[in-house]
C-alpha positions in Angstrom: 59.6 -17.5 -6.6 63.5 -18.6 -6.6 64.5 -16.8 -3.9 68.5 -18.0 -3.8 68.6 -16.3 -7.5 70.0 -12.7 -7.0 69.2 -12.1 -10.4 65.4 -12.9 -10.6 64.4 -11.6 -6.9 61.6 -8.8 -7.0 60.2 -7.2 -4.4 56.4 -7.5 -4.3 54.7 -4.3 -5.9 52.6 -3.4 -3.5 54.6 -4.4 -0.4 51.1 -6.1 0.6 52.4 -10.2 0.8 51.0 -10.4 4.4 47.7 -9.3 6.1 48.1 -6.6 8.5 49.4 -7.9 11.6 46.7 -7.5 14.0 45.0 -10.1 12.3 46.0 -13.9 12.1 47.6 -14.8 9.1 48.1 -18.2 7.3 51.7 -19.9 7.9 53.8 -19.8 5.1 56.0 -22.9 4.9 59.2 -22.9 3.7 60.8 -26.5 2.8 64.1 -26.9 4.3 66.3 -26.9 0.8 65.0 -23.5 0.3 65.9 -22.3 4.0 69.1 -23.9 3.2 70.1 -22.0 0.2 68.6 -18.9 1.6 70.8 -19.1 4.7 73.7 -19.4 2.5 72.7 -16.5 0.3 72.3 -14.1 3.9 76.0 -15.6 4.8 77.6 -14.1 1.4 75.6 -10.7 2.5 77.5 -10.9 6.0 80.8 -11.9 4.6 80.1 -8.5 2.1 79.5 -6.4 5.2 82.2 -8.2 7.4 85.3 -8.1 4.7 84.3 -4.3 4.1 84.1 -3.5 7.9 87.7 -6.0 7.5 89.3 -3.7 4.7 88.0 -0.5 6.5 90.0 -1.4 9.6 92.8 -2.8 7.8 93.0 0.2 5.0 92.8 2.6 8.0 95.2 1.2 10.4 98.3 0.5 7.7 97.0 4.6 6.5 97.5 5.9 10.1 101.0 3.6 10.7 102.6 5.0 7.2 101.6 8.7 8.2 103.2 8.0 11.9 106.8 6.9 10.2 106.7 9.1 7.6 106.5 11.8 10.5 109.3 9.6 12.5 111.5 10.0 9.7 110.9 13.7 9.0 111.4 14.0 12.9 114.9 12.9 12.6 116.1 13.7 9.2 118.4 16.4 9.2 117.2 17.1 5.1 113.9 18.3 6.1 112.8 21.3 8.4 110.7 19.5 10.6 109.4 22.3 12.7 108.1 24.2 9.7 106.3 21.1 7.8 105.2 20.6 11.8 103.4 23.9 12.2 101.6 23.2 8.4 100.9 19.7 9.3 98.9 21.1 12.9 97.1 23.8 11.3 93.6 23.4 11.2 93.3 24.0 7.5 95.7 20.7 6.8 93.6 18.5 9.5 90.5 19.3 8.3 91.9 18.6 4.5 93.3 15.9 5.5 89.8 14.2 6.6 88.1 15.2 3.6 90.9 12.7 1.3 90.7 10.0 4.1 86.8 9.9 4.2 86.9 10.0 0.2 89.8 7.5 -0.4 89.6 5.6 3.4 86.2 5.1 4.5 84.4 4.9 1.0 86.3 2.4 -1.3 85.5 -1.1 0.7 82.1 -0.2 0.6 82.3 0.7 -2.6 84.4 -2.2 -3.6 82.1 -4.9 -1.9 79.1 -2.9 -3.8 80.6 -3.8 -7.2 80.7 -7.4 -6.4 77.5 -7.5 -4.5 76.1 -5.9 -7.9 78.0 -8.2 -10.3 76.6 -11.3 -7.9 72.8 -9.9 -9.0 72.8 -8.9 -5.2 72.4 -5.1 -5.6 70.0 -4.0 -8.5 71.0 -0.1 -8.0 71.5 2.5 -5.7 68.6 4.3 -5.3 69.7 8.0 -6.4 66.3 9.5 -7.9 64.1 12.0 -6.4 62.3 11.3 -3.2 59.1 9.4 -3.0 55.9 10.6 -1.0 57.6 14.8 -1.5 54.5 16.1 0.8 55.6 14.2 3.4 59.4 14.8 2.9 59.5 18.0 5.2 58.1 15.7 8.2 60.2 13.0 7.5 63.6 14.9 7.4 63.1 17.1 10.8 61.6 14.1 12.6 64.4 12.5 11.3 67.1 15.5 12.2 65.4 15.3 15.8 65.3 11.5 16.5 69.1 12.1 15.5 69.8 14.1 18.3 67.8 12.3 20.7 70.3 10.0 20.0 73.0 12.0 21.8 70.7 12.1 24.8 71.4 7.6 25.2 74.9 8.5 24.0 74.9 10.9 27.5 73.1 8.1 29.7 75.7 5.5 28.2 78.5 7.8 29.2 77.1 8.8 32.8 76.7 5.2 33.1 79.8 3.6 32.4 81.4 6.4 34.4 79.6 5.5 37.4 80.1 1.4 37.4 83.7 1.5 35.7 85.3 4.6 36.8 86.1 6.0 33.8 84.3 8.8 31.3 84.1 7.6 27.0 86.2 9.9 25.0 85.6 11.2 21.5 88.1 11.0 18.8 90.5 13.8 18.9 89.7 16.7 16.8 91.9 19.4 15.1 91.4 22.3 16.8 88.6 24.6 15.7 89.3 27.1 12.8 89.2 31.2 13.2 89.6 31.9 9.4 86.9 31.6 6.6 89.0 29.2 4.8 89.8 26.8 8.1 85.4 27.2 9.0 85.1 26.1 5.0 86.9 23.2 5.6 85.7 22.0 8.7 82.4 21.8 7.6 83.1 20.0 4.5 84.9 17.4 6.1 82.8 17.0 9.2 78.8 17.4 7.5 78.9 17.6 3.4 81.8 14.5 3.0 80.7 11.8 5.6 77.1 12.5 4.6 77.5 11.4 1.2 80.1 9.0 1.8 78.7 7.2 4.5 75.1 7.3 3.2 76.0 5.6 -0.1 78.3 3.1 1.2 75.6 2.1 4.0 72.3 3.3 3.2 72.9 3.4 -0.7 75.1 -0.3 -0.4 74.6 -2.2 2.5 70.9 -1.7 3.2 69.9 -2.4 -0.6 71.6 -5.8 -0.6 69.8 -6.7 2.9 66.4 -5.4 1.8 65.7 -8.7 -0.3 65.4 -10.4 3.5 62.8 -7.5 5.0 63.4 -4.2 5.3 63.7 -3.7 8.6 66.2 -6.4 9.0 68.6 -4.5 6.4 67.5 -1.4 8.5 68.7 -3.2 11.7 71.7 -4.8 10.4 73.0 -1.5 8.1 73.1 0.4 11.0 74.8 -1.7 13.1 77.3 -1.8 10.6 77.1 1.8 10.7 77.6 2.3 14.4 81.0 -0.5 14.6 82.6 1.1 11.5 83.0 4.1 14.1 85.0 2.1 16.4 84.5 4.4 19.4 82.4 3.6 22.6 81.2 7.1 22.5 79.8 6.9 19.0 79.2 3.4 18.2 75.5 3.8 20.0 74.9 6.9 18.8 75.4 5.9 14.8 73.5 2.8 15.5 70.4 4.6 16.6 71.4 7.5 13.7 71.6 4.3 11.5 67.9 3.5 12.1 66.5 6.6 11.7 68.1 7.4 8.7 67.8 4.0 7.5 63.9 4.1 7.9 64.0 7.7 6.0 65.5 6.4 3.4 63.4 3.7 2.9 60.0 5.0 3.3 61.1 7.8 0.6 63.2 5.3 -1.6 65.6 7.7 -2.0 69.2 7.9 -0.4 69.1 12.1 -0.6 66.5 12.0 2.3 69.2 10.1 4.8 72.1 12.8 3.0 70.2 15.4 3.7 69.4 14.1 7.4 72.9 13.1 7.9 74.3 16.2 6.7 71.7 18.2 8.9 72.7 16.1 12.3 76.7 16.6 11.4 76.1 20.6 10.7 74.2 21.1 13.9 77.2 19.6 15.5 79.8 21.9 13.4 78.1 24.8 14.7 77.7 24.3 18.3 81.5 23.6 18.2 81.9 26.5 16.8 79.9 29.1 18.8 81.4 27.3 21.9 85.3 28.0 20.9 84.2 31.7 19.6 81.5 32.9 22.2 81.9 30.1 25.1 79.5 28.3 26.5 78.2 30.7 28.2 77.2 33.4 25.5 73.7 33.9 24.4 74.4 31.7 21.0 75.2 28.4 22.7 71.9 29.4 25.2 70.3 29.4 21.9 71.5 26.1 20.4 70.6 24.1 23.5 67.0 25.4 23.3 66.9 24.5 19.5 68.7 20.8 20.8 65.6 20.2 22.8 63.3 21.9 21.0 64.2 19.7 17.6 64.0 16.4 19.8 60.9 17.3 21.3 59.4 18.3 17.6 61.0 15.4 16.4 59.4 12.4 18.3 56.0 14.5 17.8 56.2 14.4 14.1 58.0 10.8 13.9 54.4 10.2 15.9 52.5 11.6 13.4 54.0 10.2 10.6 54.5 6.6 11.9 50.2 6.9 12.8 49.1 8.4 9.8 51.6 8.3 6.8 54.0 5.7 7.2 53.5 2.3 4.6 51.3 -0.2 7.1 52.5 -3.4 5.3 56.5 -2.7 5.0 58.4 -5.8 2.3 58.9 -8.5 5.2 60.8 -11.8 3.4 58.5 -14.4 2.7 61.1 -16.6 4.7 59.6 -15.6 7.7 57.1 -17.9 9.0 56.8 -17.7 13.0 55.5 -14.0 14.0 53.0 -11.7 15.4 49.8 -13.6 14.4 50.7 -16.6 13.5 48.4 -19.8 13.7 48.0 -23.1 12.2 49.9 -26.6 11.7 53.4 -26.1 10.6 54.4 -29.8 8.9 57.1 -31.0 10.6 59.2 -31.0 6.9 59.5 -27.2 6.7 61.7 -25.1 7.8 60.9 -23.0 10.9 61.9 -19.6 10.0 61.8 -16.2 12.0 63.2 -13.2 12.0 65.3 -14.1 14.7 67.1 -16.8 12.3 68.1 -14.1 9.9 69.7 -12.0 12.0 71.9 -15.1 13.5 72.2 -16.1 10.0 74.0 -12.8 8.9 75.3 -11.8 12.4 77.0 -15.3 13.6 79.2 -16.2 10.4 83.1 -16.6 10.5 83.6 -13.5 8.9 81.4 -11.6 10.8 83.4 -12.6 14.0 86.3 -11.9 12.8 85.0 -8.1 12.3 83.7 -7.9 16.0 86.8 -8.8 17.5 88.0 -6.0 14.6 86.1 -3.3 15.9 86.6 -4.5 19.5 90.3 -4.1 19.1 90.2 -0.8 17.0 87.9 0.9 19.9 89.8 -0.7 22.8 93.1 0.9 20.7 91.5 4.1 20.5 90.2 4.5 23.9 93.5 3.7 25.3 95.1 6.3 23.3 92.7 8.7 24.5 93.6 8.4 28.3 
């Protein structure tokens, strides 16, 4: 097999290149020119993840500045009526209209953009868009799936409690536009905060990112798209939570070959959210409603680590695609010659995460979160 060819890669049919891994397994040794022109290939993938975490920043940042002087300007112009645009611009309806265009014409096209070259390279074969895979087991794969979400919130907490504790200081959310009282401002809100980012985000990461990684393992493009996913967020509040998200969803969508099962999980995690927000501005936290919405919080988690139990026991694929790179693991025995290359899954996570490019996004996303929590204070 050429493995540095983008255009002739296959995955294996029947996922079954190894043994299972309780049982030893024969080394598989890799000559160094081939590790070489692998490693380069995983770089490219980084520097197509890094340069659209790069553009997102970047795209986002000169967005927000524009917006800021355009309102300077209006502020001080005696041409316009600043106090009525003012009262249109804070209106719940406008915010929450305003997210919808900036996820659709912000947060989407780098992705989308680095997609296209990533498929004209022969690095993306498609997007996989068709019906689910394994449909009986699609009902237990999206609630364990909605519920290992949520858990999610629960490390978010602990996070929180804990940095408050050493550092003195509590993690902030992103300001929010304040929560709707008319049909039309509800509508809104949940389009731009559950149906939008579900499908954006879950193309561009899950539909994009992942499917270019998946030719190095699939868990290694399940690891590395959602860390992707968590530091596009550039918050310390979310970043751990959409990293964790990022797994689950990742795994969902893999095991079902389908992006529609991480949309619909997405969209179900981001909805729950909507209406707890809600019920808490209209009834108050006290009310029977949000009484009812923390029992169904810990009743989903609790159903879903039972059935993500289940279905990791008895349903879940044994023998996962794991590259063909990899020859140190779990198992392993045997004379490696000293001419090949030693290759485990740790190198190809330091080959994607530890390129130039790469850096550059980190200290990116580390500058954009340190930005945003400052503003929040």
């Amino acid at each position: 097999m050429n493995f540095s060819d983008g255009d002739n890669f296959q995955p294996p049919e029947n996922n079954n290149y190894y043994p299972p891994v309780n049982r030893p397994r024969m080394p598989h040794f890799v000559p160094p020119e081939i590790w070489l022109k692998e490693k380069a290939t995983i770089k490219k993938l980084s520097t197509f993840s890094a340069v659209a975490i790069l553009l997102y920043i970047l795209i986002s940042s000169v967005f927000v500045g524009a917006i800021q002087l355009i309102l300077m300007w209006m502020q001080n112009s005696p041409a316009v009526d600043y106090n009525l645009f003012a009262d249109k611009w804070n209106s719940a309806e406008f915010q929450y209209g305003f997210d919808i265009l900036y996820s659709v014409f912000i947060v989407g096209p780098p992705f989308f953009l680095v997609g296209h070259f990533a498929k004209k390279k022969g690095f993306l074969k498609e997007i996989p868009t068709g019906k689910p895979k394994n449909a009986k087991h699609l009902p237990i794969i999206i609630i364990a799936g909605f519920g290992l979400c949520l858990l999610g919130n629960i490390l978010t907490s602990f996070i929180d409690t804990y940095v408050s504790v050493i550092f003195g200081f509590e993690l902030q959310l992103p300001e929010m536009p304040e929560t709707p009282y008319n049909p039309v401002g509800i509508i809104f809100f949940f389009i731009s905060t559950a149906v939008v980012p579900a499908l954006i985000e879950e193309l561009a990461l899950r539909g994009i990112i992942m499917q270019t990684l998946r030719r190095y393992g699939d868990m290694f493009a399940v690891i590395c798209s959602a860390l992707i996913f968590g530091l596009m967020h550039c918050n310390l509040m979310q970043i751990p939570f959409a990293f964790v998200s990022g797994i689950v969803i990742g795994y969902a969508t893999l095991v079902t070959e389908s992006i529609w099962t991480g949309v619909i999980i997405h969209f179900l995690n981001n909805a729950f959210t909507v209406t707890v927000t809600i019920i808490d501005d209209f009834y108050g936290m006290e009310s029977i409603a949000y009484a009812i919405c923390n029992i169904a919080f810990y009743g989903l988690i609790v159903i879903g680590i039972i059935l993500g139990i289940v279905y990791l026991k008895k349903f879940s694929p044994k023998n996962l695609y794991r590259s063909p790179l990899v020859n140190i693991g779990s198992g392993f025995y045997g004379f490696v010659p000293t001419f090949s290359a030693r290759v485990s899954e740790g190198s190809l996570f330091q080959a994607f995460l530890l390129t130039p490019t790469m850096i550059v996004a980190f200290i990116g996303v580390v500058y954009q979160t340190i930005v945003s929590a400052i503003a929040l204070l």
